[in-house]
C-alpha positions in Angstrom: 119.8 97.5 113.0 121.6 99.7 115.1 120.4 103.3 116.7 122.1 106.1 114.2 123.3 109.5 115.1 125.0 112.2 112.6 126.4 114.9 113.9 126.8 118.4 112.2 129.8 120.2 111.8 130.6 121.7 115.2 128.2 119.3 117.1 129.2 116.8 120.1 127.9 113.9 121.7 126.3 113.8 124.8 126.2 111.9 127.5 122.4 111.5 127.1 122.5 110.9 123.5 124.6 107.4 125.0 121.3 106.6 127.2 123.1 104.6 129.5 121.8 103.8 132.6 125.2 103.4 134.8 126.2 101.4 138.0 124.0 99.1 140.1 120.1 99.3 140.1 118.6 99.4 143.5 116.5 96.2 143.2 119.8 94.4 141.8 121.1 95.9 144.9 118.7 94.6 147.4 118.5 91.4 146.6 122.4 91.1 147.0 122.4 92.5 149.9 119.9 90.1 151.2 122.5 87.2 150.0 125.0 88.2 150.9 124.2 89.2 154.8 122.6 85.2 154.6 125.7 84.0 153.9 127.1 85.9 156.8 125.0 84.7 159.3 124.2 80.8 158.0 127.4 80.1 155.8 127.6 76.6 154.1 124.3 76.2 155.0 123.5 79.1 152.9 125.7 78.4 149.6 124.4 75.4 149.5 120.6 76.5 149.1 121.2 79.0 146.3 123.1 76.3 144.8 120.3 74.4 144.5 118.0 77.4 143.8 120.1 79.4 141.5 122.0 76.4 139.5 119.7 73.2 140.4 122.4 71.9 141.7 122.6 69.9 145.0 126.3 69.9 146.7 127.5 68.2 149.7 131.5 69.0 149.4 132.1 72.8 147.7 135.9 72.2 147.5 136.6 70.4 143.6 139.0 67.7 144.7 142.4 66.9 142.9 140.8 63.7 141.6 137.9 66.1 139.8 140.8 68.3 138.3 142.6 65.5 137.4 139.6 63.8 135.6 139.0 67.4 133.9 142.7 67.7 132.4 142.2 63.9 130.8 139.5 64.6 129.0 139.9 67.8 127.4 141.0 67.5 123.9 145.4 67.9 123.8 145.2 71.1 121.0 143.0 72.7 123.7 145.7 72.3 126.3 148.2 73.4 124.0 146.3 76.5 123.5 146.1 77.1 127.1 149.8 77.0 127.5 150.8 79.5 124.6 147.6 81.6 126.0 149.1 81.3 129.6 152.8 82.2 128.5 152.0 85.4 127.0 149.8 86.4 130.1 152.2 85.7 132.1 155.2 87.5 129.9 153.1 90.6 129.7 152.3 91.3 133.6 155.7 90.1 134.7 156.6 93.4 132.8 154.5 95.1 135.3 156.2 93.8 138.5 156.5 97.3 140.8 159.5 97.0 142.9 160.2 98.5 146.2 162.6 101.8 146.3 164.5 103.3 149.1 166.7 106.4 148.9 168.5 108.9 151.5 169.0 112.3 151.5 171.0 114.6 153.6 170.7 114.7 157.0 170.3 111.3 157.4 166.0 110.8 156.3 165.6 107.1 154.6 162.4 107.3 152.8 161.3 104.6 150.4 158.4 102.3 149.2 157.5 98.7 150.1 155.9 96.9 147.6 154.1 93.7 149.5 151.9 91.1 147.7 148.6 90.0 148.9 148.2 87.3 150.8 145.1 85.5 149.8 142.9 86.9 146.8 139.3 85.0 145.2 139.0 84.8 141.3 135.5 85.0 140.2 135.3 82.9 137.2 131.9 83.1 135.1 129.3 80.4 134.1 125.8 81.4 132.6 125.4 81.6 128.9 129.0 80.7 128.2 131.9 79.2 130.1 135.2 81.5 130.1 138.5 79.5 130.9 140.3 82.7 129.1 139.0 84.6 132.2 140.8 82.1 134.5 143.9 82.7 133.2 143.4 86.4 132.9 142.5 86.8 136.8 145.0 84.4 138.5 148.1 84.3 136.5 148.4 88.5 137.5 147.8 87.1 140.9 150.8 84.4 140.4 153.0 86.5 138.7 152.6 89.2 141.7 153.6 86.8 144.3 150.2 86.1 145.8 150.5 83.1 148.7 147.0 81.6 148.6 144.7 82.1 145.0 140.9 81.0 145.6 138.6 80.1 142.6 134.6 79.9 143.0 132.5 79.3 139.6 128.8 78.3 139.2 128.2 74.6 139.4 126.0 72.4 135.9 122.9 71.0 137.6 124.6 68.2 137.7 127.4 69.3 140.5 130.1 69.4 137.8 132.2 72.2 137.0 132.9 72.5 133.1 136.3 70.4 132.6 137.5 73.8 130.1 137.5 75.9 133.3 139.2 73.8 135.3 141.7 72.7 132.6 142.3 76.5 132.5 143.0 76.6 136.5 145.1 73.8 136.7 147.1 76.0 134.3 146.9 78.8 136.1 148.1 77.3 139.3 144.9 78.1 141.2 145.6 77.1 144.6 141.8 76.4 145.7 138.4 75.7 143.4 134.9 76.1 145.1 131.6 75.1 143.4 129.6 78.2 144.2 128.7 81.5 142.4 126.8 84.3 141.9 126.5 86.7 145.0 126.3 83.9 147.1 130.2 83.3 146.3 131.1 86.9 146.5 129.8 87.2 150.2 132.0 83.4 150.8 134.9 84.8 149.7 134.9 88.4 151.4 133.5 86.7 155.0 134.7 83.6 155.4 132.5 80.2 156.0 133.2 76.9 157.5 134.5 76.0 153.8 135.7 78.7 152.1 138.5 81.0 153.9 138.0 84.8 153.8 140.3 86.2 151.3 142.1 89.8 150.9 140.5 91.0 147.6 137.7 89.7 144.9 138.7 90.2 141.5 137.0 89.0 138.1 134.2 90.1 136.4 130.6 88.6 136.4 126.8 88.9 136.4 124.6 92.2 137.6 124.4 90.2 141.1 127.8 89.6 141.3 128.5 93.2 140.7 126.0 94.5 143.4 127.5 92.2 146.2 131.2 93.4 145.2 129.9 96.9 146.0 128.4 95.9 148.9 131.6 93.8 150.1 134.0 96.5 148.9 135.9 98.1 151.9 135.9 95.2 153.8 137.9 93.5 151.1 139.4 94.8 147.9 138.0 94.4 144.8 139.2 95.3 141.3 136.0 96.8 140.0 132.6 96.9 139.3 132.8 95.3 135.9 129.0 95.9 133.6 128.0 94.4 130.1 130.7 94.0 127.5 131.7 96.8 124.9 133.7 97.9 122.0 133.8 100.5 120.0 135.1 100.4 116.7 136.5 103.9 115.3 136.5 103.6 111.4 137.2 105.7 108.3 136.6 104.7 104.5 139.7 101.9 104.5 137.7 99.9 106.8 136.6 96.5 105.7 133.3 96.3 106.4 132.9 92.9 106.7 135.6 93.0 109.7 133.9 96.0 111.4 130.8 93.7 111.7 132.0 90.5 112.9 134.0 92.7 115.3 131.2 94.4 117.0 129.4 90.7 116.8 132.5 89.5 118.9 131.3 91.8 121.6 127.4 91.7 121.1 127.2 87.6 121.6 128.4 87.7 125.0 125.2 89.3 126.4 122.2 91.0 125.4 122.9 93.9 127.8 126.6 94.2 125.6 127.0 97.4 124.3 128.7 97.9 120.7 129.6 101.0 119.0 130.7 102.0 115.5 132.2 106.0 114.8 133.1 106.6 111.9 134.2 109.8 109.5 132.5 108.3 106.4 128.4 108.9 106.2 128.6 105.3 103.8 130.4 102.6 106.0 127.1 102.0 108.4 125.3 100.9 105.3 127.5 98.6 104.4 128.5 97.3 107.6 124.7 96.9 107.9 125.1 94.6 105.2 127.9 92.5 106.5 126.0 92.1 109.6 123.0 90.7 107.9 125.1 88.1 106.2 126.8 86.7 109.1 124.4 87.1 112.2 122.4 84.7 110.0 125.6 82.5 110.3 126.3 82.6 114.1 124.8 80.2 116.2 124.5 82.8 118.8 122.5 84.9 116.4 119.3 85.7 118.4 121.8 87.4 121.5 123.7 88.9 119.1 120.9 90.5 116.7 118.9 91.5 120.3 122.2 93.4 122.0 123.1 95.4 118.5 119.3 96.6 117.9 119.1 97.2 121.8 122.4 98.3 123.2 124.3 99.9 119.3 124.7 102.7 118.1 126.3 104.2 115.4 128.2 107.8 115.1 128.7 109.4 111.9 131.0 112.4 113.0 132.3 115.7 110.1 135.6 115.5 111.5 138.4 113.2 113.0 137.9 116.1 116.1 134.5 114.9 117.0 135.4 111.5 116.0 137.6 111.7 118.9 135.7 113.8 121.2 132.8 111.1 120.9 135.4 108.6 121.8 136.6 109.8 124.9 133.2 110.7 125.7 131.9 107.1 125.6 135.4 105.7 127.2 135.2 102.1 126.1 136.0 99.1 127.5 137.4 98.0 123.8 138.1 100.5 121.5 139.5 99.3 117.9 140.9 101.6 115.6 140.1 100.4 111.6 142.0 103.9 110.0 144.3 104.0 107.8 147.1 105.2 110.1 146.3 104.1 113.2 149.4 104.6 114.7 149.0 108.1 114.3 145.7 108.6 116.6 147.6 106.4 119.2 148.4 109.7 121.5 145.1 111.2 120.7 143.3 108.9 122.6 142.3 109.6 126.6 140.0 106.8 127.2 140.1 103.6 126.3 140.4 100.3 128.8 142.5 98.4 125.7 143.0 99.8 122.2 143.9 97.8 119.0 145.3 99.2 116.4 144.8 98.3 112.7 142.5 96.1 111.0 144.9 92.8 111.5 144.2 93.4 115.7 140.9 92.0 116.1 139.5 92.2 120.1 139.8 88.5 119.8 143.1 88.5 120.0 143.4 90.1 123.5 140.8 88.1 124.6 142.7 85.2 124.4 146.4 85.3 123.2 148.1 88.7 123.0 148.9 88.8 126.5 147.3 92.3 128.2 144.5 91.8 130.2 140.8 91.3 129.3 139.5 92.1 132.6 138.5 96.0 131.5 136.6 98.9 132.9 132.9 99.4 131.6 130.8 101.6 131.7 132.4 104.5 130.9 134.9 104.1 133.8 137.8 104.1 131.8 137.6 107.5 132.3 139.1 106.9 135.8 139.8 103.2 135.9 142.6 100.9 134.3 142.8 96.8 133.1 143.4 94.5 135.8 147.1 94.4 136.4 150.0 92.5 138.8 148.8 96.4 140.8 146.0 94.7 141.7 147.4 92.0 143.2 150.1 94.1 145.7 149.9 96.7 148.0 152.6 99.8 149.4 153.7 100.6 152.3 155.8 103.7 152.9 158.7 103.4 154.7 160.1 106.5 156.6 163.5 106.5 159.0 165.0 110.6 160.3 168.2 111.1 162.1 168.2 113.4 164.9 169.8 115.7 162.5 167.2 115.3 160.2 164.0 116.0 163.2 166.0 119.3 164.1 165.6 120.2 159.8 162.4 119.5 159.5 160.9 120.1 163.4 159.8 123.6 162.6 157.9 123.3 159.6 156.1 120.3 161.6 155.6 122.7 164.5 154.2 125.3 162.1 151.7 123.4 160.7 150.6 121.2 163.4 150.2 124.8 165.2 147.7 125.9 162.9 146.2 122.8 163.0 145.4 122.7 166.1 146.8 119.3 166.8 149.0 119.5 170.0 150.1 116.3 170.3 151.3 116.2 166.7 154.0 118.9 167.5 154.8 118.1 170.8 155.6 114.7 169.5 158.6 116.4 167.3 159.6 119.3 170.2 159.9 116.4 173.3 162.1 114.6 171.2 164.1 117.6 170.3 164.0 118.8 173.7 164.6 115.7 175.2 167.9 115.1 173.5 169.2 118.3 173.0 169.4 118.2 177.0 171.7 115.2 176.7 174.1 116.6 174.2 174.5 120.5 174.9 177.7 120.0 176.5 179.0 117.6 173.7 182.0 119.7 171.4 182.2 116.9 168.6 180.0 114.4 166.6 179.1 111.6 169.5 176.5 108.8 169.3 174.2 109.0 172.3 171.9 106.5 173.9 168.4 108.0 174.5 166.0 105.2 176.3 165.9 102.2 174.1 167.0 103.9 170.7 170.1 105.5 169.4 169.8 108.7 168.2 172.4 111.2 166.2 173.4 114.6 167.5 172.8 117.7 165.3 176.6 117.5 163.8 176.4 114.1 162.2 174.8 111.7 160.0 176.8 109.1 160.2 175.2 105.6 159.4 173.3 106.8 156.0 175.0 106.7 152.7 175.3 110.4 151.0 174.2 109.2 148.1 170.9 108.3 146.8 170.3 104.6 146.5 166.9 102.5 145.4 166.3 98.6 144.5 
């Protein structure tokens, strides 16, 4: 069922043997770009007819009203809601363990240096529709954003035919505390959210993940807002030994493989005899799932199976493949724990099923694809701030440091750069040369210190 390699002793995987195409495809590409600058130049006008083109659906008003919400909540089943809360608490306990703080300290001479850590102001939250609906990604994308201190979070999701958005979904951002719920997707909403219409109010950064076309306009949109990343098919890889059950290394890969056809599942393993038998398992229960035909199409299409001689190139192959979920099934997982380079989440032991972090365990699902966990992390409260440095020198402190600033400015060839340093020095060194003892002196509009003091800063290094 799925594509088999077996290395030999001393062999590696490739990046070819993988056969994965990467990023964006141009046509993708194109026809995003041709979206998105419509919704540029014609705005409502323009959601509204690939509304109706993409999702048969005719809309007048894009904004879900309280009433709609409201309606949603009621009819959602109370165990449902019961599971969003415990769901939403965990989120919410895990990324508040994230929080960066802001951090200033002195040093001698009077320099105050630090680090301003400054939420965003308005962020979108791409929520999927399609094949599935996802109100686990709702909570996933905006409680970060809550928990961050964002001031405005905007939601768009694809509209039924019918101009209804799936009461689940908005259950799960009522929950969330989503500020703002649009009926739009795909590309269309992207575009929306980065550029503003009459509607929907440009926001600061895009995050969530979504179909090929919402992937392409991010790219194209990225730079004139943020986004988190350029999220591809779902994937796990599960890295197994002879103590793996097999019937949980099948349903597991199956967990991945019915989101899409394009998902991408793959099993490593040390022992040559666990693919047959998780062969097997599969058999049994793709003939079980409802979502059989995706899930049979995306493990004969996009699995593949790697029988390594040694936990070495069981490892190697890992890294090399950098999956967006990577579950260990060993019999001490714990111990592989700091061998492991790449990975966007890793569960350990056969009792940590992806499902679980889907949903419940609290660490984000949104993951990097692709490979890109090579580079990339999970989305995070990081995603939701942004730094400033903060910088304050003393007179004192300008006469320490002038001359390495001169030095390399000089060679620079950037005049301004180290006159801006020597007309300072200059200018106030001609003020105090006849001063015998530590003096404050007004310069212009700004006080500045004299070479023999520092008064004003503390000696000691400090932070919040």
């Amino acid at each position: 069922m799925m594509r088999r390699i077996v290395l030999e002793p001393g062999q590696r995987l490739t990046e070819a043997d993988l056969a994965r195409s990467g990023g964006v495809d141009p046509e993708t590409l194109s026809v995003a770009a041709r979206i998105v600058d419509d919704v540029r130049q014609r705005g409502d006008v323009a959601l509204r007819e690939y509304t109706l083109n993409f999702d048969k659906a005719a809309i007048d008003d894009l904004l879900v009203t309280p009433e709609e919400i409201e309606a949603a909540v009621s009819q959602v089943e109370p165990d449902f809601l019961d599971a969003l809360s415990t769901a939403a608490g965990a989120i919410e306990d895990f990324h508040r363990r994230q929080v960066p703080q802001s951090w200033f300290t002195t040093q001698e001479g009077g320099i105050f240096l630090g680090q301003k850590v400054t939420p965003l102001r308005r962020v979108g939250i791409y929520v999927p529709g399609g094949r599935a609906k996802y109100p686990s990604s709702v909570l996933m994308t905006a409680i970060p954003a809550l928990v961050a201190g964002v001031d405005e979070i905007a939601m768009v999701v694809p509209p039924a035919a019918d101009g209804s958005v799936n009461p689940y979904t908005l259950a799960a951002a009522a929950e969330a505390g989503v500020d703002e719920i649009y009926k739009v997707g795909g590309a269309q909403a992207v575009a929306a959210l980065a550029y503003g219409t009459d509607s929907i109010s440009r926001v600061d950064k895009v995050v969530g993940p979504g179909n090929a076309y919402v992937t392409a306009a991010k790219k194209l949109v990225m730079g004139d807002v943020g986004i988190d990343m350029l999220a591809g098919p779902s994937e796990v890889l599960v890295l197994a030994d002879g103590s793996a059950v097999p019937a949980f290394v099948a349903i597991d890969l199956m967990a991945q493989a019915e989101h899409d056809p394009r998902a991408a599942t793959y099993l490593v393993t040390t022992d040559a005899s666990l693919p047959d038998l998780v062969n097997e398992a599969l058999d049994l229960l793709i003939a079980e799932s409802p979502r059989g035909e995706i899930t049979a199409r995306s493990l004969a299409d996009n699995g593949l199976v790697v029988v390594c001689p040694d936990m070495v190139a069981a490892l190697d192959t890992v890294d090399l493949i950098a999956p967006e979920h990577l579950e260990v099934q060993m019999s001490e997982p714990f111990d592989l724990l700091g061998s492991i380079r790449n990975a966007g989440a890793i569960f350990l032991g056969q009792w940590t099923p992806e499902s679980v972090g889907d949903y419940v365990a609290g660490p984000n699902h949104v993951l990097p694809t692709g490979g890109t966990a090579r580079f990339s992390s999970p989305l995070s409260v990081d995603d939701f701030v942004k730094k400033s440095s903060v910088l304050s020198y003393s007179f004192e402190a300008l006469q320490l440091d002038g001359e390495t600033v001169l030095e390399l400015a000089g060679k620079e060839g950037l005049w301004a750069h180290a006159r801006a340093v020597s007309l300072r020095l200059d200018a106030v060194e001609s003020f105090v040369e006849d001063l015998d003892e530590a003096e404050l002196v007004e310069f212009g509009d700004f006080e500045v210190l004299d070479s023999m003091t520092d008064d004003g800063f503390e000696d000691e290094d400090g932070g919040s």
